[in-house]
Backbone bond lengths (Angstrom), bond angles and torsions (degrees), N, CA, C in turn:
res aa  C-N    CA-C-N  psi(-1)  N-CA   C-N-CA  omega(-1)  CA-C   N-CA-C  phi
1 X - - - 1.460 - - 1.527 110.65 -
2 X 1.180 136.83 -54.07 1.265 161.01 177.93 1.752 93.84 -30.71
3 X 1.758 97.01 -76.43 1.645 105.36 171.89 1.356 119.74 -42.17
4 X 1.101 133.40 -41.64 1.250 142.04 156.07 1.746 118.99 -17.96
5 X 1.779 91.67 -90.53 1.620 106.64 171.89 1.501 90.32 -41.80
6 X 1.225 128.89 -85.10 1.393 105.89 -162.11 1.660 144.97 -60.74
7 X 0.956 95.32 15.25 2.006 120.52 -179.47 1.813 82.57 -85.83
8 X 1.600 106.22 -77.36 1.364 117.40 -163.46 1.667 116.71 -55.24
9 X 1.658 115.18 -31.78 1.058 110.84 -178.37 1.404 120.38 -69.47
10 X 1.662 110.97 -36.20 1.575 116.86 -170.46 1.420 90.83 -73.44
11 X 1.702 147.52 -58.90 1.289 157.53 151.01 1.953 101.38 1.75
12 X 1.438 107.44 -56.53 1.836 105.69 -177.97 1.520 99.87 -76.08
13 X 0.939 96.12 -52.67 2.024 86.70 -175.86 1.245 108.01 -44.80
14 X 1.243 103.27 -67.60 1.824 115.36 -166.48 2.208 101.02 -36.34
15 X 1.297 93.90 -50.41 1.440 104.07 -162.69 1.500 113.88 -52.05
16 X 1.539 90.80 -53.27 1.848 113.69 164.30 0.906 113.50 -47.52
17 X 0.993 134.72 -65.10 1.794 141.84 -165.83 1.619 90.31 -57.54
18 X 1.078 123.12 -61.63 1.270 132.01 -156.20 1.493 101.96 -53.62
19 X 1.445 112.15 -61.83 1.500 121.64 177.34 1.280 123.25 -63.52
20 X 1.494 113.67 -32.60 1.862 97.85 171.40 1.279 110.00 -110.42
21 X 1.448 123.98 34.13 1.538 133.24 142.84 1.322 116.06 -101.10
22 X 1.629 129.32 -12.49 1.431 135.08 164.87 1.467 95.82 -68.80
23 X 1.333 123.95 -62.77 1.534 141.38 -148.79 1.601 95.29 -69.87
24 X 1.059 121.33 -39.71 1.807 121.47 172.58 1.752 109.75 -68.53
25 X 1.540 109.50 -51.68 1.267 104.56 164.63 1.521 142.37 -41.89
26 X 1.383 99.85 -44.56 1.392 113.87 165.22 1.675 119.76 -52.69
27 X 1.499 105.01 -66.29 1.039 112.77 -171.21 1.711 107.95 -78.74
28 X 1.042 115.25 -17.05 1.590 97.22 175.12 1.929 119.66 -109.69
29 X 1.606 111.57 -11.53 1.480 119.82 169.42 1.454 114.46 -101.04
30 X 1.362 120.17 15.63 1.346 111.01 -171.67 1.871 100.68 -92.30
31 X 0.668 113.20 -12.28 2.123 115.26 172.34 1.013 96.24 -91.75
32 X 1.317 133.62 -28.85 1.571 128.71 -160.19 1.613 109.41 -96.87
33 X 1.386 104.12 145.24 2.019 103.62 171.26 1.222 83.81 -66.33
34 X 1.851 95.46 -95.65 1.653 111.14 -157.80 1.596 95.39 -127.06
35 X 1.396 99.81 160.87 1.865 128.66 -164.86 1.579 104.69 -138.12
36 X 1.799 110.51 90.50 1.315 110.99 175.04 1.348 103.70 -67.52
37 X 1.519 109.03 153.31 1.254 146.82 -167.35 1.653 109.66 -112.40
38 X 1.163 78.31 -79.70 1.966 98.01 168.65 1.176 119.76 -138.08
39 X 1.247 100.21 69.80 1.305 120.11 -164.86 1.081 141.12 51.72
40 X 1.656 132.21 -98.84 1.603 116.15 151.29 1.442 114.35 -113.02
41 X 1.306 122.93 16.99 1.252 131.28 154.93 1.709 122.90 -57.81
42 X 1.353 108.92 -64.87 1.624 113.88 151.49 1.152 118.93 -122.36
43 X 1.715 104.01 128.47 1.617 111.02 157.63 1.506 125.24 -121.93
44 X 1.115 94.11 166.17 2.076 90.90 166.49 1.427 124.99 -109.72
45 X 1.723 95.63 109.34 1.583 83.13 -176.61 1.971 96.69 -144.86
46 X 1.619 84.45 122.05 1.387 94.52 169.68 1.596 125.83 -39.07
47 X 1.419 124.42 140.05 1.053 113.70 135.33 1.409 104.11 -176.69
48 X 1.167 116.56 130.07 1.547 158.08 159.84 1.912 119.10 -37.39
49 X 1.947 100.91 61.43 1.626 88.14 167.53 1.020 117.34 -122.99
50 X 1.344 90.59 170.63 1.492 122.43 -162.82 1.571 113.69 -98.72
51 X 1.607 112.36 26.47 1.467 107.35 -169.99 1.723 109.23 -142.84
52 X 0.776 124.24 -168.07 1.961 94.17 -176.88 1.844 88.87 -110.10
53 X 1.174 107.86 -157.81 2.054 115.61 -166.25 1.152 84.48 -52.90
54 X 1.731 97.07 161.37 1.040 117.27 -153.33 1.314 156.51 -4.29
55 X 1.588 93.65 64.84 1.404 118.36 -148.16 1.591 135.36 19.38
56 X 0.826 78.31 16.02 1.665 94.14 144.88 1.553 124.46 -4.74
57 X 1.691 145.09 121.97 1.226 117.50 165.41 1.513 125.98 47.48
58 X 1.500 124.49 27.97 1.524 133.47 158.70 1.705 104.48 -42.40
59 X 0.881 107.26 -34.82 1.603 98.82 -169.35 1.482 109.82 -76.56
60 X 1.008 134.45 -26.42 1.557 152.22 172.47 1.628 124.82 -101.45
61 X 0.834 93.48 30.05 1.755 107.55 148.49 1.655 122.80 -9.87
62 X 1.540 105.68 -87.77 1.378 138.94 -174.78 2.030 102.76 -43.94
63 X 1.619 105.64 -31.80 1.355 117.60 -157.24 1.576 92.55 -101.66
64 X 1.374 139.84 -9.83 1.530 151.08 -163.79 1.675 73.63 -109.47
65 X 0.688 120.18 -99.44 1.931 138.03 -162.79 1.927 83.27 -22.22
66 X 1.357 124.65 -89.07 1.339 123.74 168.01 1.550 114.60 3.71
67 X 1.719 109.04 -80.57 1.398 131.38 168.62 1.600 116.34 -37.07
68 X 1.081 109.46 -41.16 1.350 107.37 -174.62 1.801 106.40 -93.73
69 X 1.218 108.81 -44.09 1.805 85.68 159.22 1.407 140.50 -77.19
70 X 1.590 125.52 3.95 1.130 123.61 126.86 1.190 148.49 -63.77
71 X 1.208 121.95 -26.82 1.527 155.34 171.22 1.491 87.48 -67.73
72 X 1.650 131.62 -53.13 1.547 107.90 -171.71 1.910 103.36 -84.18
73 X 0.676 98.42 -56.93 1.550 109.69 167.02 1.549 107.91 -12.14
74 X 1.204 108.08 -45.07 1.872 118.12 -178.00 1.259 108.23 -88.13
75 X 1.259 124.42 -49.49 1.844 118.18 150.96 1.186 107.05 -32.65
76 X 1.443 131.33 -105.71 1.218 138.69 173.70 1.614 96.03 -3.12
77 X 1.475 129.66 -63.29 1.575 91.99 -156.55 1.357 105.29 -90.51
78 X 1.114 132.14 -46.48 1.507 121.00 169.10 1.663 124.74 -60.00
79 X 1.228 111.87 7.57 1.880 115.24 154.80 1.767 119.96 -57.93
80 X 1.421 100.91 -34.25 1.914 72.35 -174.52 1.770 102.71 -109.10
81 X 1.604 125.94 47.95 1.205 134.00 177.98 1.300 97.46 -128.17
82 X 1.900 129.77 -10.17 1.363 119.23 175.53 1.327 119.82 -77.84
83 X 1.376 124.17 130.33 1.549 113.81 -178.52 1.434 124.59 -121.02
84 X 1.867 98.93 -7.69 1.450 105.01 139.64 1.472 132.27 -64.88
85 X 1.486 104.48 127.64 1.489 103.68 175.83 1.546 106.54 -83.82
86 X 1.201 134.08 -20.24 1.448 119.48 169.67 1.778 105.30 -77.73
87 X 1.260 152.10 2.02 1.245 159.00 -139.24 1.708 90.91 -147.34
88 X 1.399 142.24 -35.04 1.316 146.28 120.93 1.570 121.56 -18.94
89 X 1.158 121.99 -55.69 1.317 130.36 -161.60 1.512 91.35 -92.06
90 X 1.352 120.37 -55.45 1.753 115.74 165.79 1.468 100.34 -31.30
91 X 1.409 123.06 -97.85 1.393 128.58 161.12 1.548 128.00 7.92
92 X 1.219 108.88 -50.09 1.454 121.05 -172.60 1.440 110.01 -87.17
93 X 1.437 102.21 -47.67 1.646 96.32 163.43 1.139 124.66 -73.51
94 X 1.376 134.86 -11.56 1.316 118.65 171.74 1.556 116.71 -74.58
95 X 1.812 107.80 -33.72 0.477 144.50 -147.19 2.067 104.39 -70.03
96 X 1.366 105.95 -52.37 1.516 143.40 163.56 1.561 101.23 -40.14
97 X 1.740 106.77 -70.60 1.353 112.53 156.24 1.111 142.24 25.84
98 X 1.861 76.33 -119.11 1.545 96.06 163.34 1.294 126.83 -56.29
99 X 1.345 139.18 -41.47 1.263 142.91 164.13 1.393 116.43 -44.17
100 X 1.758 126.70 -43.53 1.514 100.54 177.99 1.083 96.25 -107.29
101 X 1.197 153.02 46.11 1.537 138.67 113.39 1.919 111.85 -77.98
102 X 1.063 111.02 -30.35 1.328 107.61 -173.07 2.057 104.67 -64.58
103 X 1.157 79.20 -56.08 1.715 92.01 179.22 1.568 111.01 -49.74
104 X 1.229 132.26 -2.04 1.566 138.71 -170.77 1.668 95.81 -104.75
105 X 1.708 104.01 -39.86 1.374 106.16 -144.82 1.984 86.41 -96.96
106 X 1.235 103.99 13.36 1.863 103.29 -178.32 1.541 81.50 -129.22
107 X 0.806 149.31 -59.61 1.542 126.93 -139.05 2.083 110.21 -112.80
108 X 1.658 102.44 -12.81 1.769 88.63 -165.19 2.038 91.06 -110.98
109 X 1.348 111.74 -179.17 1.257 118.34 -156.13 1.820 95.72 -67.80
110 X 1.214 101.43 160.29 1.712 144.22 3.22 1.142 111.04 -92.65
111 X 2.032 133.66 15.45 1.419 111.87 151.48 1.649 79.23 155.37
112 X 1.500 99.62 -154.15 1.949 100.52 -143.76 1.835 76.39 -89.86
113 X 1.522 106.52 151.93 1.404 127.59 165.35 1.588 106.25 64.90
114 X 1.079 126.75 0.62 1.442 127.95 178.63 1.870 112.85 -136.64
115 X 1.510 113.41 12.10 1.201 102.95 165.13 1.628 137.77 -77.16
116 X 1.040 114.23 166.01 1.575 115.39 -161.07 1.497 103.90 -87.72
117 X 1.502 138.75 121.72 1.448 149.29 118.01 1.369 118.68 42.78
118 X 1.143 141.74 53.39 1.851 100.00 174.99 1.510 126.34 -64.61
119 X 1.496 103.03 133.10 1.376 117.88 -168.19 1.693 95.03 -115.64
120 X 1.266 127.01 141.54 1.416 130.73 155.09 0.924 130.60 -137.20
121 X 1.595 133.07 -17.90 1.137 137.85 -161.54 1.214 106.90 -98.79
122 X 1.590 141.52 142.02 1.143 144.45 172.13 1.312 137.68 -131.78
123 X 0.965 142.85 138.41 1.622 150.33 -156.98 1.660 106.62 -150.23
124 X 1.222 125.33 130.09 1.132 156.64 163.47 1.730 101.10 -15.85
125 X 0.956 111.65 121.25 1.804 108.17 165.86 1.483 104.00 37.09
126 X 1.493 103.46 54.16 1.847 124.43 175.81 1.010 103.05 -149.89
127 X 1.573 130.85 141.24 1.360 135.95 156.55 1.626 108.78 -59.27
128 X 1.707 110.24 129.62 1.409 122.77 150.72 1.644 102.32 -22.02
129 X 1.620 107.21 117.84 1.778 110.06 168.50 1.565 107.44 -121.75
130 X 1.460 103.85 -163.79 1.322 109.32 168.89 1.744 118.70 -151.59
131 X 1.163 133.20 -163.14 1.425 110.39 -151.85 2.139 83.11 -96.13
132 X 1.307 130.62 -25.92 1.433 118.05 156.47 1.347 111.36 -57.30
133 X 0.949 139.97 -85.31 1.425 130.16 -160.87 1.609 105.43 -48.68
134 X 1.325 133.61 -34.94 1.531 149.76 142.21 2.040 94.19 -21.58
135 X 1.122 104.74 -67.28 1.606 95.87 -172.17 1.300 111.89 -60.80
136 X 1.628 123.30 -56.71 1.287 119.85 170.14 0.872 146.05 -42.92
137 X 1.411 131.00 -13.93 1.524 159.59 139.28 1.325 104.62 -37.26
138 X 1.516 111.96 -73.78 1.483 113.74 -162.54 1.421 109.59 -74.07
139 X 1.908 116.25 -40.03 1.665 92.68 163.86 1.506 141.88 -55.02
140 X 1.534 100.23 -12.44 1.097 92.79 -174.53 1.864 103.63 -91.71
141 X 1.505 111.42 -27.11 1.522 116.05 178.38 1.579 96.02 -49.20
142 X 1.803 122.36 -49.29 1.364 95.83 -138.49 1.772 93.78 -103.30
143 X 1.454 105.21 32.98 1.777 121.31 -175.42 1.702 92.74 -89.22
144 X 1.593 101.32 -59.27 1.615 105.17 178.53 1.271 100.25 -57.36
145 X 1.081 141.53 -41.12 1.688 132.25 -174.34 1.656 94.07 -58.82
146 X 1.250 109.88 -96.96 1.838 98.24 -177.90 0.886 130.74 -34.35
147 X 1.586 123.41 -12.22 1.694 109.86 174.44 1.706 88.82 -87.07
148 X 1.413 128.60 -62.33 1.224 122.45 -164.53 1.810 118.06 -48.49
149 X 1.476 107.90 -1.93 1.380 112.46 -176.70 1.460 99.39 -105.74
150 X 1.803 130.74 7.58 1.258 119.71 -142.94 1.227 130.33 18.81
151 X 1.472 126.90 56.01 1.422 112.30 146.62 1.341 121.59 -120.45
152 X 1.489 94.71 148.68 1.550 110.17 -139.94 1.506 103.96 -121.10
153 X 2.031 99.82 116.26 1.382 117.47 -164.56 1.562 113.80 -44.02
154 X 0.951 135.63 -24.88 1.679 119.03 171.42 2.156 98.64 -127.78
155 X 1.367 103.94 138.99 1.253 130.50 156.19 1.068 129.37 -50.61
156 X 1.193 135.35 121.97 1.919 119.68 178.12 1.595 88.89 -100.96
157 X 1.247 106.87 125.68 1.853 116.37 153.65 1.428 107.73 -44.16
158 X 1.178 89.00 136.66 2.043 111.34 -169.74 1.307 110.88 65.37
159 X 1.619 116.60 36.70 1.274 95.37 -178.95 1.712 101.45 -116.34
């Protein structure tokens, strides 16, 4: 149970963060190109796709949106058999993820299952990201960490 709350909890943060750092983006980079940070190492610069990293598959939208509610769908069912809490937090961040990119790609233009991404964050010889695709990165960095440590996302009783 414990693993649980914590699958779902890192999953609400992630989502939050994600959504009222899109919702600031919008409304405060949309006049703006780009907004050095640290100079041209990081900047912020909006932009709105419709294709997964590095834009990737723009033309197929409808089939990413698809992908990603199966992809949560399979979280969801293998969430209450994890009994690693670091394999939870993998989970949760992917989990966060997919949800605020999915929620862009159902509800913002050009209409339900085919809307475009907000991306803002930027790095040098990196695709425009955002603080979900930001999570998906690191679940998957700190996935190779637990596998390379062998520990292994669900427990067998008596083991």
């Amino acid at each position: 149970m414990r693993t649980w709350r914590t699958l779902f909890s890192v999953a609400w943060f992630v989502w939050i963060l994600d959504l009222a750092t899109k919702i600031w983006a919008v409304n405060t980079l949309s006049d703006r190109s780009n907004i050095k940070v640290l100079g041209s190492f990081f900047q912020l610069t909006l932009v709105r796709n419709p294709g997964a990293a590095f834009s990737f598959a723009t033309s197929a939208t409808i089939f990413l949106t698809i992908f990603a509610i199966i992809a949560l769908l399979t979280v969801l069912y293998f969430s209450p058999r994890i009994t690693s809490k670091g394999w939870a937090v993998v989970l949760g961040l992917v989990m966060g993820g997919i949800i605020g990119n999915l929620i862009d790609r159902i509800f913002r233009e050009p209409g339900v299952l085919r809307g475009h991404v907000i991306d803002w964050m930027q790095l040098p010889y990196w695709p425009i990201f955002n603080i979900a695709d930001s999570a998906i990165v690191i679940a998957a960095l700190l996935a190779m960490v637990l596998t390379g440590r062998n520990i292994p996302p669900i427990t067998k009783v008596g083991s």
